[in-house]
PyMOL Python script that loads the backbone (N, CA, C, O; Angstrom):
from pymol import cmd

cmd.read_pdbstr("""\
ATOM      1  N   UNK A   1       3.904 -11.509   6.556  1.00  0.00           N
ATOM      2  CA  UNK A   1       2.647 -10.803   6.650  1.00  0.00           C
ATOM      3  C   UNK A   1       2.656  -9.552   5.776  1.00  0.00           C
ATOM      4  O   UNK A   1       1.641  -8.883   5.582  1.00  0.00           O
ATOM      5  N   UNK A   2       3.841  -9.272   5.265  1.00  0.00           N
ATOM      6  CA  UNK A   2       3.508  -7.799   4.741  1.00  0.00           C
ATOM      7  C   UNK A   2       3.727  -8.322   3.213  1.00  0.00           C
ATOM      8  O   UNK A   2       3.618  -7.553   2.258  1.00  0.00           O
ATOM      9  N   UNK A   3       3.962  -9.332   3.111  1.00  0.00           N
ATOM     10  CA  UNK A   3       3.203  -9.627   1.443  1.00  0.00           C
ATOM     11  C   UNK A   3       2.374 -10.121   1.173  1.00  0.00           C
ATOM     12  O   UNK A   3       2.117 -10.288  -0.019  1.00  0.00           O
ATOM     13  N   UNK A   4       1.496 -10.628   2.254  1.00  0.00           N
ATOM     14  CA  UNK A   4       0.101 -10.525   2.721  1.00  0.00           C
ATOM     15  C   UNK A   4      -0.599  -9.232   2.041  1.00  0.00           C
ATOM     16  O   UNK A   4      -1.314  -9.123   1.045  1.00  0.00           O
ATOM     17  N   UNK A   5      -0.081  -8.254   3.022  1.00  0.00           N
ATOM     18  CA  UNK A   5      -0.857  -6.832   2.766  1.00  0.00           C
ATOM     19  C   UNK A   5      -0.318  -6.388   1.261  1.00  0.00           C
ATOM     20  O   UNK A   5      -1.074  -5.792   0.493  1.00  0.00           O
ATOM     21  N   UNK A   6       1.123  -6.740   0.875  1.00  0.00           N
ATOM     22  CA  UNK A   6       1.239  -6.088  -0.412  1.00  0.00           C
ATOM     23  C   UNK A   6       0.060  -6.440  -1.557  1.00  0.00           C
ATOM     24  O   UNK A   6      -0.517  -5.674  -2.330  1.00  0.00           O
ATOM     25  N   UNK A   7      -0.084  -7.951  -1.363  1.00  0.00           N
ATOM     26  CA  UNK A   7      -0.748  -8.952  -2.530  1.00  0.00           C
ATOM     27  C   UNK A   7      -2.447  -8.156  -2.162  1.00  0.00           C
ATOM     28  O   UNK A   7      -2.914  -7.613  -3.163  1.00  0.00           O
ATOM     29  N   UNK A   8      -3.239  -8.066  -1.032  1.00  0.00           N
ATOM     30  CA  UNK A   8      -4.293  -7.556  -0.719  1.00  0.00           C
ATOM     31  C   UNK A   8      -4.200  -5.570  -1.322  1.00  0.00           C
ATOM     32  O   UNK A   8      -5.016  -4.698  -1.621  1.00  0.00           O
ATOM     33  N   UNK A   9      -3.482  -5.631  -1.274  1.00  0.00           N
ATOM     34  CA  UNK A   9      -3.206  -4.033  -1.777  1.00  0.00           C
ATOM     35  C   UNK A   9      -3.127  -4.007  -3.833  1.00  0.00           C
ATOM     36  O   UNK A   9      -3.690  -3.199  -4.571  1.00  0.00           O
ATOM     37  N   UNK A  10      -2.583  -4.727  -4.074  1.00  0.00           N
ATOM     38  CA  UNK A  10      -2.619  -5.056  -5.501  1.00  0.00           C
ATOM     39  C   UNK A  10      -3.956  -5.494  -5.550  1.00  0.00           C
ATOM     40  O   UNK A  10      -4.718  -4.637  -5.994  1.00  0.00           O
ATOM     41  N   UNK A  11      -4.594  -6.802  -5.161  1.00  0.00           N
ATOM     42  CA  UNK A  11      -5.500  -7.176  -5.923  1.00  0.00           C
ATOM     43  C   UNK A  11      -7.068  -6.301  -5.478  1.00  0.00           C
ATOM     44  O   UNK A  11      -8.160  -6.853  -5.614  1.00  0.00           O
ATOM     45  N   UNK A  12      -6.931  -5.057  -5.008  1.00  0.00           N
ATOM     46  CA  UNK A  12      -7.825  -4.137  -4.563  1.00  0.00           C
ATOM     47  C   UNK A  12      -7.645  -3.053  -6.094  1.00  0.00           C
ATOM     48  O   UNK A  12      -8.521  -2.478  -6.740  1.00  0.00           O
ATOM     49  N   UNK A  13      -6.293  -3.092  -6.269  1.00  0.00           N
ATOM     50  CA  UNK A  13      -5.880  -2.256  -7.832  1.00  0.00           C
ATOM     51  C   UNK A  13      -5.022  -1.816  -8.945  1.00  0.00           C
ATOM     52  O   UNK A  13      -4.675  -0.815  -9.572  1.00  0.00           O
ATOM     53  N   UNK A  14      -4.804  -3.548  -8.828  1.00  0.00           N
ATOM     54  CA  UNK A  14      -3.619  -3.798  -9.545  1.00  0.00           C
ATOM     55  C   UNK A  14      -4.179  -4.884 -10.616  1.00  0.00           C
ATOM     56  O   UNK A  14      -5.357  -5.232 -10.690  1.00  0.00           O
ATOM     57  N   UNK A  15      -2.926  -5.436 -11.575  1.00  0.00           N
ATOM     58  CA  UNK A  15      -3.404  -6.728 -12.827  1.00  0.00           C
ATOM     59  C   UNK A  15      -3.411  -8.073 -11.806  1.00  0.00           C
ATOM     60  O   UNK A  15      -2.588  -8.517 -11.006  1.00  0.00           O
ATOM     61  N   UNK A  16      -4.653  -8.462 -12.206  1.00  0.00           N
ATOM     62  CA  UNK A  16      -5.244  -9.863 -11.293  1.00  0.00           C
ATOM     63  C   UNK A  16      -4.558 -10.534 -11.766  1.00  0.00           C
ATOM     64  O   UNK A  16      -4.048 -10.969 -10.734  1.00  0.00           O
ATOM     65  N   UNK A  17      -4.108 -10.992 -12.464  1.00  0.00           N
ATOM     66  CA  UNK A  17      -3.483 -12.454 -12.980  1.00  0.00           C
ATOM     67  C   UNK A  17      -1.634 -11.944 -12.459  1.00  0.00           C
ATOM     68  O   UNK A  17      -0.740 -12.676 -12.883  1.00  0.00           O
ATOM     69  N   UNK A  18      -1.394 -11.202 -11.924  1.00  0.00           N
ATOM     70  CA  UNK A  18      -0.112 -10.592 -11.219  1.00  0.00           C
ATOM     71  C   UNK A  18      -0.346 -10.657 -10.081  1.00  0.00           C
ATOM     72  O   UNK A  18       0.540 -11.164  -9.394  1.00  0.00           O
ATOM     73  N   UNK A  19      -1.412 -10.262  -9.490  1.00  0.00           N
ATOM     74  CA  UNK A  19      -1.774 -10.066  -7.583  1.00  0.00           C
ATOM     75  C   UNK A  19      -1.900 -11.777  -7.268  1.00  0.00           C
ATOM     76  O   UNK A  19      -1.296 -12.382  -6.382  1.00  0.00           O
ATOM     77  N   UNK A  20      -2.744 -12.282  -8.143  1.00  0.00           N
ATOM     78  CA  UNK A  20      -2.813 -14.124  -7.284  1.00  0.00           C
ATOM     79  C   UNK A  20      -1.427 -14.434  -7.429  1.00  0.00           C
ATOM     80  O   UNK A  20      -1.044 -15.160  -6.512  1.00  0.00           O
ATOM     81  N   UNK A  21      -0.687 -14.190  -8.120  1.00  0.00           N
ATOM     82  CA  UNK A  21       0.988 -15.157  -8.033  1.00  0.00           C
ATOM     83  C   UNK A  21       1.471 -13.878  -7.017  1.00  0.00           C
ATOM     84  O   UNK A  21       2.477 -14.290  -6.439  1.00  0.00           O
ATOM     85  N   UNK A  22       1.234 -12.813  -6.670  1.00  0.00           N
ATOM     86  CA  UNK A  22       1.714 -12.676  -5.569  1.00  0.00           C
ATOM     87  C   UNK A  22       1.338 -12.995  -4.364  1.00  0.00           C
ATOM     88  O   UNK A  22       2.117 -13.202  -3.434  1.00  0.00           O
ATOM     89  N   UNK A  23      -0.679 -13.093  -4.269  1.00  0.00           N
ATOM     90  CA  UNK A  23      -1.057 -13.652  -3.128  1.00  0.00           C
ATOM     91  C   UNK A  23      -0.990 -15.363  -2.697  1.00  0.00           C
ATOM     92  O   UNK A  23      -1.439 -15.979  -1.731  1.00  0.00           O
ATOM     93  N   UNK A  24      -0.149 -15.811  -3.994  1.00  0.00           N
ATOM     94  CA  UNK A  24       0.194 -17.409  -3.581  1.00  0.00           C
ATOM     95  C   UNK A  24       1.695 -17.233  -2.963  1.00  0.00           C
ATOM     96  O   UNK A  24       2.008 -17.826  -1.931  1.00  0.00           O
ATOM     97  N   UNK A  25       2.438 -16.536  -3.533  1.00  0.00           N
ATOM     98  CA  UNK A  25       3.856 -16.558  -3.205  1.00  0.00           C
ATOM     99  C   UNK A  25       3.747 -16.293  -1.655  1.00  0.00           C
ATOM    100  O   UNK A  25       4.403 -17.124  -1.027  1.00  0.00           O
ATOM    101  N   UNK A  26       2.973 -15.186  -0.705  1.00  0.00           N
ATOM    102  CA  UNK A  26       2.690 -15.046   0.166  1.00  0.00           C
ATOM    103  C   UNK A  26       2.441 -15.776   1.225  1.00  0.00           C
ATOM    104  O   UNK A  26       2.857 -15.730   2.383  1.00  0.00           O
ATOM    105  N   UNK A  27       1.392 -16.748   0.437  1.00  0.00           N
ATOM    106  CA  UNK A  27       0.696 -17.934   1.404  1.00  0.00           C
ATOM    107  C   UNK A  27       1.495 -19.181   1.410  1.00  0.00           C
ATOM    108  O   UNK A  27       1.259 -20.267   1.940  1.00  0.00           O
ATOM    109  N   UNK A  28       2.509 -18.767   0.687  1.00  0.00           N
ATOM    110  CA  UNK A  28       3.691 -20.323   0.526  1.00  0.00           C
ATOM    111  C   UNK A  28       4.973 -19.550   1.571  1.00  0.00           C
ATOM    112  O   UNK A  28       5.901 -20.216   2.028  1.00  0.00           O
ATOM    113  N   UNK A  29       4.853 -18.439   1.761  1.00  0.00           N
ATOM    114  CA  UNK A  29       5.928 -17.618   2.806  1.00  0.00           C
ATOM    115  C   UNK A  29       5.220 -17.993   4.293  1.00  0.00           C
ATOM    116  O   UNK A  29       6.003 -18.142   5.231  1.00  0.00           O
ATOM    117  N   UNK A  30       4.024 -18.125   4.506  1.00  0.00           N
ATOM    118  CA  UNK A  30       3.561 -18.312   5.495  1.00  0.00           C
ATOM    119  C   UNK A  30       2.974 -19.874   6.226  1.00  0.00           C
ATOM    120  O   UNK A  30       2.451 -20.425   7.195  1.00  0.00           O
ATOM    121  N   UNK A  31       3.413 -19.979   5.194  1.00  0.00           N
ATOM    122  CA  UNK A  31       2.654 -22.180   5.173  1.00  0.00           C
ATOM    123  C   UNK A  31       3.347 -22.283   6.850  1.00  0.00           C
ATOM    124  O   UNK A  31       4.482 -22.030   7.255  1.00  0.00           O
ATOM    125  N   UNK A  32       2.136 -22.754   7.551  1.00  0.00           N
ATOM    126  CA  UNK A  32       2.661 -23.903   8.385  1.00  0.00           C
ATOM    127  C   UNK A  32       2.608 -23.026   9.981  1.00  0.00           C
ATOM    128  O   UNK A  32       2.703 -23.451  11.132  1.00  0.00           O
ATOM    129  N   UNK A  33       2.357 -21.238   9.267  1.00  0.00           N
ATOM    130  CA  UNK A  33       2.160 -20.069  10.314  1.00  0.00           C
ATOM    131  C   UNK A  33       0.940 -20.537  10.778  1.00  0.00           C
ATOM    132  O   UNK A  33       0.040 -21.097  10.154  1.00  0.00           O
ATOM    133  N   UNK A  34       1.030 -20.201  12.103  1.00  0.00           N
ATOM    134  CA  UNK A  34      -0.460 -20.007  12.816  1.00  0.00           C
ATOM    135  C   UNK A  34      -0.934 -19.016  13.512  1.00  0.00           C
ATOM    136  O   UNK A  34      -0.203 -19.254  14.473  1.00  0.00           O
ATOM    137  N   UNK A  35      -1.512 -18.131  13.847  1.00  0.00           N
ATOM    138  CA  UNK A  35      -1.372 -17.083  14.975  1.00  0.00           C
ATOM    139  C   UNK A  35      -2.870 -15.975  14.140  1.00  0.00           C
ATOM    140  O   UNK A  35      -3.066 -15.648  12.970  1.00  0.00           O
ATOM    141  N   UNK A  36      -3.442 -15.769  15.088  1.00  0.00           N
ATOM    142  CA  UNK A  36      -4.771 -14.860  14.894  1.00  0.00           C
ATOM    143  C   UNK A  36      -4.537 -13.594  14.340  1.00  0.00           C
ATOM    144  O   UNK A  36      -5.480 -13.057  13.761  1.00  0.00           O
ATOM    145  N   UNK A  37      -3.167 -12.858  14.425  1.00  0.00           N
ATOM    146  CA  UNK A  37      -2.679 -11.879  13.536  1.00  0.00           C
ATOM    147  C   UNK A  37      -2.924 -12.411  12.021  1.00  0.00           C
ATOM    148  O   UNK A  37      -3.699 -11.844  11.251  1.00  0.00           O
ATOM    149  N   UNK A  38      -2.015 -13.813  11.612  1.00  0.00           N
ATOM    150  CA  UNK A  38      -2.069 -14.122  10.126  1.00  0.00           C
ATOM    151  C   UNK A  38      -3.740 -14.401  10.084  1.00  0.00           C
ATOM    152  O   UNK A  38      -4.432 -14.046   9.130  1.00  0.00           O
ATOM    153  N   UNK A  39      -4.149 -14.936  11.005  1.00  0.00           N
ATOM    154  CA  UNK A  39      -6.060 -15.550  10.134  1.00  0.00           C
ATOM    155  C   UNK A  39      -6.160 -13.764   9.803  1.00  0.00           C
ATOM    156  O   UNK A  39      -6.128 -13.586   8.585  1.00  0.00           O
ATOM    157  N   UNK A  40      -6.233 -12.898  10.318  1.00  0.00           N
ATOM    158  CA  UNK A  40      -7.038 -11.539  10.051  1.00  0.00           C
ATOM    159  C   UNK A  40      -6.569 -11.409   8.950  1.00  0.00           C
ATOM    160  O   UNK A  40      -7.317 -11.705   8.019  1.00  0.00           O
ATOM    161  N   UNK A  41      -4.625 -10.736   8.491  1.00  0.00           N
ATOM    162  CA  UNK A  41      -4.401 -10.595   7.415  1.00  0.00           C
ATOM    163  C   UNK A  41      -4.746 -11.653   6.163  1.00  0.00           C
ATOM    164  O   UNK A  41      -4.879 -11.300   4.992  1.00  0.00           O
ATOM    165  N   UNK A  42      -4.835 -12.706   6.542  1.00  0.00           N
ATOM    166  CA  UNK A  42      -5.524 -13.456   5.452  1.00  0.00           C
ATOM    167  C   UNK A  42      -6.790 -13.252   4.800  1.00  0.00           C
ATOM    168  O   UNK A  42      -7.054 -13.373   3.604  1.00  0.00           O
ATOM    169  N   UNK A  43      -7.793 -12.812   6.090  1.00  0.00           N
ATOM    170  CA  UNK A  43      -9.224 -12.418   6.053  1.00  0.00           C
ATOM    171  C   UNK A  43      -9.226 -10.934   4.402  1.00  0.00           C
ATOM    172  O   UNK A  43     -10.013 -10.806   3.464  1.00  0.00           O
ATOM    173  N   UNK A  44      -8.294 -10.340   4.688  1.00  0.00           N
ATOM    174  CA  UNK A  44      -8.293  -9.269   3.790  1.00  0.00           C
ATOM    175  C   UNK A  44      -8.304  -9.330   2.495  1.00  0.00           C
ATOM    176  O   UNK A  44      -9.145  -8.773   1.789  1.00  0.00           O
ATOM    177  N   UNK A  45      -6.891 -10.361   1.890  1.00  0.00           N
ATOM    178  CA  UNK A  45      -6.822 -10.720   0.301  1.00  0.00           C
ATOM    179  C   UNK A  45      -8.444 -11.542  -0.240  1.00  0.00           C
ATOM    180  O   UNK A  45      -9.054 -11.432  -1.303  1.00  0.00           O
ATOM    181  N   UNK A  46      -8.718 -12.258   0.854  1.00  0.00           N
ATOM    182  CA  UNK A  46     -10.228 -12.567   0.387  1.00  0.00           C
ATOM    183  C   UNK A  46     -11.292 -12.044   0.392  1.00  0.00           C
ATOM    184  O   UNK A  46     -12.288 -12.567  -0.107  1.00  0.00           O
ATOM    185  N   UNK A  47     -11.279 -10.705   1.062  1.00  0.00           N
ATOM    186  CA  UNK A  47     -12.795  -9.870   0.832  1.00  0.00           C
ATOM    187  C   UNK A  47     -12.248  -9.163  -0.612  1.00  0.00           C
ATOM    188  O   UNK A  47     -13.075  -9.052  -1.517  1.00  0.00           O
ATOM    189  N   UNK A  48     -10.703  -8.629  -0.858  1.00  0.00           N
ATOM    190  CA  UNK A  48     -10.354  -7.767  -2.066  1.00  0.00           C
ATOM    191  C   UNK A  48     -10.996  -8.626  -3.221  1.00  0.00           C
ATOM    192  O   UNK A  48     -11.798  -8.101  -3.993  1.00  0.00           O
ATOM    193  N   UNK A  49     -10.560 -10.234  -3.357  1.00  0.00           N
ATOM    194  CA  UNK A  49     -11.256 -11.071  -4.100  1.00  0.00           C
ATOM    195  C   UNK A  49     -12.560 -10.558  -4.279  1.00  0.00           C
ATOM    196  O   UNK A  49     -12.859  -9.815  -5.214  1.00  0.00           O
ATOM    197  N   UNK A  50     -13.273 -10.903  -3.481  1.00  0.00           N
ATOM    198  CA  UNK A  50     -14.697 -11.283  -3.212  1.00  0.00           C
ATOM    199  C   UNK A  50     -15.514 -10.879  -4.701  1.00  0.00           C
ATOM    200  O   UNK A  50     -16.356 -11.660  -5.144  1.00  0.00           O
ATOM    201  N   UNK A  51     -15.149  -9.449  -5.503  1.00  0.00           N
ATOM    202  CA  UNK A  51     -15.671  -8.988  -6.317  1.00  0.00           C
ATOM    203  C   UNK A  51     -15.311  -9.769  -7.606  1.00  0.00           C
ATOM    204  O   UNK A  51     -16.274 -10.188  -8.248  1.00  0.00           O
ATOM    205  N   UNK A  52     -14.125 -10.015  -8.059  1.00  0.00           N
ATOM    206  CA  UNK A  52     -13.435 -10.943  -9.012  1.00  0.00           C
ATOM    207  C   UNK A  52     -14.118 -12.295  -9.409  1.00  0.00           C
ATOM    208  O   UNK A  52     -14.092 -13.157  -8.530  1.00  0.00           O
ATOM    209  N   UNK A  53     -14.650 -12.579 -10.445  1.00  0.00           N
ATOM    210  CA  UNK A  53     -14.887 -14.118 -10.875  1.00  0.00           C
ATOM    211  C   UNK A  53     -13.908 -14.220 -11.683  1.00  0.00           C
ATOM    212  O   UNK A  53     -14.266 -13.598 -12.683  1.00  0.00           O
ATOM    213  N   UNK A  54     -12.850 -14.647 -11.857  1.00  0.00           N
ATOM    214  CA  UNK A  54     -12.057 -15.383 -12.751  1.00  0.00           C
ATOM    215  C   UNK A  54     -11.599 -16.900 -11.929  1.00  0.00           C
ATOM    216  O   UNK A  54     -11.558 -17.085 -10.712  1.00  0.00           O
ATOM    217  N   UNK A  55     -11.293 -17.844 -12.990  1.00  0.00           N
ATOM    218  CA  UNK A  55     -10.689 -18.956 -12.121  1.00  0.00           C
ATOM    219  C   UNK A  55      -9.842 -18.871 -11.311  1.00  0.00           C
ATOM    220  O   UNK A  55      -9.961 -19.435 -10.223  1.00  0.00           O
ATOM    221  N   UNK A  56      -8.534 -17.984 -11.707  1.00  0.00           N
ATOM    222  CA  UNK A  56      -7.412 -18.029 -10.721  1.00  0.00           C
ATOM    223  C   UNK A  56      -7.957 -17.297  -9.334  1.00  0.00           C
ATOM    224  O   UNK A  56      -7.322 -17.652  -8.341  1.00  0.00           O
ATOM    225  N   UNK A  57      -8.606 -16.711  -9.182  1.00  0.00           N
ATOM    226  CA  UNK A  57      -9.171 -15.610  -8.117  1.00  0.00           C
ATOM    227  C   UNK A  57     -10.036 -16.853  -7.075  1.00  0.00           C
ATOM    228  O   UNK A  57      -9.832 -17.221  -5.917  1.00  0.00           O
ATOM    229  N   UNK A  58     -11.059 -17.256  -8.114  1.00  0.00           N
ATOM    230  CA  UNK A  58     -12.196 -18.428  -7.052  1.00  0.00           C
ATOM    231  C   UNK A  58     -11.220 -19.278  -6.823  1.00  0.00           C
ATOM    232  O   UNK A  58     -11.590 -19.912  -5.835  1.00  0.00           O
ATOM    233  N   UNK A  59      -9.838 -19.796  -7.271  1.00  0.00           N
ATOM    234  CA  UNK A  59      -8.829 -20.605  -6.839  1.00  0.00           C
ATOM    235  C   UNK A  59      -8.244 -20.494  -5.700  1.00  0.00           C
ATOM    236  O   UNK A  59      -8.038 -21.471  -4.979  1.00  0.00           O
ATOM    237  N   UNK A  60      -7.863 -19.150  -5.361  1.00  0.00           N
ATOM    238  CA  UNK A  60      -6.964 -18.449  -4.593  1.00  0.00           C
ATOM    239  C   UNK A  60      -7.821 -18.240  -3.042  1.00  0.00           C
ATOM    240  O   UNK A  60      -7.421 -18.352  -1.883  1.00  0.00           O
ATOM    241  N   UNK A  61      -9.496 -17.801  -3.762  1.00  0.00           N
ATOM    242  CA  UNK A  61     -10.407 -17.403  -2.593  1.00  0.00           C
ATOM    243  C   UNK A  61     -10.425 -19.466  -1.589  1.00  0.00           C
ATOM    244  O   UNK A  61     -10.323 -19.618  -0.372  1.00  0.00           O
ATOM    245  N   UNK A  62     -10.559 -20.467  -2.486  1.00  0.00           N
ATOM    246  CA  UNK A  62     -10.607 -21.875  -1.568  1.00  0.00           C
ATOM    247  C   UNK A  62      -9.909 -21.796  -1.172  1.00  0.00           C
ATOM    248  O   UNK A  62     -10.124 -21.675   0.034  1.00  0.00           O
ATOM    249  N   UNK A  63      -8.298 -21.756  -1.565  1.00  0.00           N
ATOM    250  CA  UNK A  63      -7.297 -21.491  -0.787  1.00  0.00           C
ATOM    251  C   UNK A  63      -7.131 -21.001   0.635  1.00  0.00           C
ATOM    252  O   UNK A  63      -6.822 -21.680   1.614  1.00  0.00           O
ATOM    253  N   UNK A  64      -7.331 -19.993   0.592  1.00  0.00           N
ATOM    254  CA  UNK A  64      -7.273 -19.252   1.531  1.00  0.00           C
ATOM    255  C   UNK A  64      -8.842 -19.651   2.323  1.00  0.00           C
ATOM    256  O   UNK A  64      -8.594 -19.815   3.517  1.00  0.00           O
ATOM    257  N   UNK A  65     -10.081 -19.819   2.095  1.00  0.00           N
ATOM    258  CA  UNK A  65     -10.774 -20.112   2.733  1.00  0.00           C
ATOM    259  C   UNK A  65     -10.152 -21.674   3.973  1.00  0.00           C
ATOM    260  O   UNK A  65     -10.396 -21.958   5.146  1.00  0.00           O
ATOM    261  N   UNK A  66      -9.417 -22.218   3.033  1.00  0.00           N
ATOM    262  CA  UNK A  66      -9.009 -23.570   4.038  1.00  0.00           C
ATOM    263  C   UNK A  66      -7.668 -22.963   4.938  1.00  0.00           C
ATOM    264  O   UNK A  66      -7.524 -23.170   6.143  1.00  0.00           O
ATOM    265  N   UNK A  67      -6.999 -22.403   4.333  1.00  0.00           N
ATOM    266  CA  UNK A  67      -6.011 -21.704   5.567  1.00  0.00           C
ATOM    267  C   UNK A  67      -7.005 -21.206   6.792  1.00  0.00           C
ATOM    268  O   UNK A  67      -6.760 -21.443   7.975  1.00  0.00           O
ATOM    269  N   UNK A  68      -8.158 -20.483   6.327  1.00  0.00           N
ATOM    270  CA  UNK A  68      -8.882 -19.769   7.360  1.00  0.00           C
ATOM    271  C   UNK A  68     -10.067 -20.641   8.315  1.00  0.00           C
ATOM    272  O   UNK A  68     -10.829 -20.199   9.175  1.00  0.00           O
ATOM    273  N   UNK A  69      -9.924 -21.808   7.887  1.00  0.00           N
ATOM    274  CA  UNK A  69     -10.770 -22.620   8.449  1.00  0.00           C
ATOM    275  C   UNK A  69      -9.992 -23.361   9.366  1.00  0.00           C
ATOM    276  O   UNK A  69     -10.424 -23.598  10.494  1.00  0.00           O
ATOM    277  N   UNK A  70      -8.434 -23.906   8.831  1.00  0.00           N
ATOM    278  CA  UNK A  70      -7.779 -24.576   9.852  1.00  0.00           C
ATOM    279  C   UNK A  70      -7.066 -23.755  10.692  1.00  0.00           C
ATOM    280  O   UNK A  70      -6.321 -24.380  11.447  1.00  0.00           O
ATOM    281  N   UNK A  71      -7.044 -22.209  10.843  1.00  0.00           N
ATOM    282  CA  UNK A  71      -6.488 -21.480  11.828  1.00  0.00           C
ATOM    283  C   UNK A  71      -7.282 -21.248  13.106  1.00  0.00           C
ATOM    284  O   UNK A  71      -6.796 -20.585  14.023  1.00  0.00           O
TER     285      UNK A  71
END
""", "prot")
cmd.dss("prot")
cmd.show_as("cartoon", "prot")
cmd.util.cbc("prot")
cmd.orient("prot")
């Protein structure tokens, strides 16, 4: 969870094409987690998105939208 918050902390103001390979590395640390703590911290790297159109970003936002759908 706290490279959760690191990767949501970068991609709020850090190099985007650096924050998604950290907010994937994250979500591959957590694969398979379940628990209403991780849906929230997840909830976060995707509002930091929200502003971003690049591919890797709208990539990262499905991503995580389906983690947040099957939690």
């Amino acid at each position: 969870m706290g490279t959760i918050k690191l990767a949501t902390l970068e991609l709020r103001h850090g190099d985007r094409d650096e924050d998604v390979i950290l907010a994937y590395q994250a979500l591959a640390l957590g694969d398979g987690m379940r628990s209403a703590r991780l849906a929230d911290d997840l909830r976060r790297p995707h509002t930091a998105t929200t502003r971003h159109a690049t591919t890797s970003v709208e990539s990262l936002q499905q991503r995580l939208d389906a983690l947040l759908h099957s939690a």
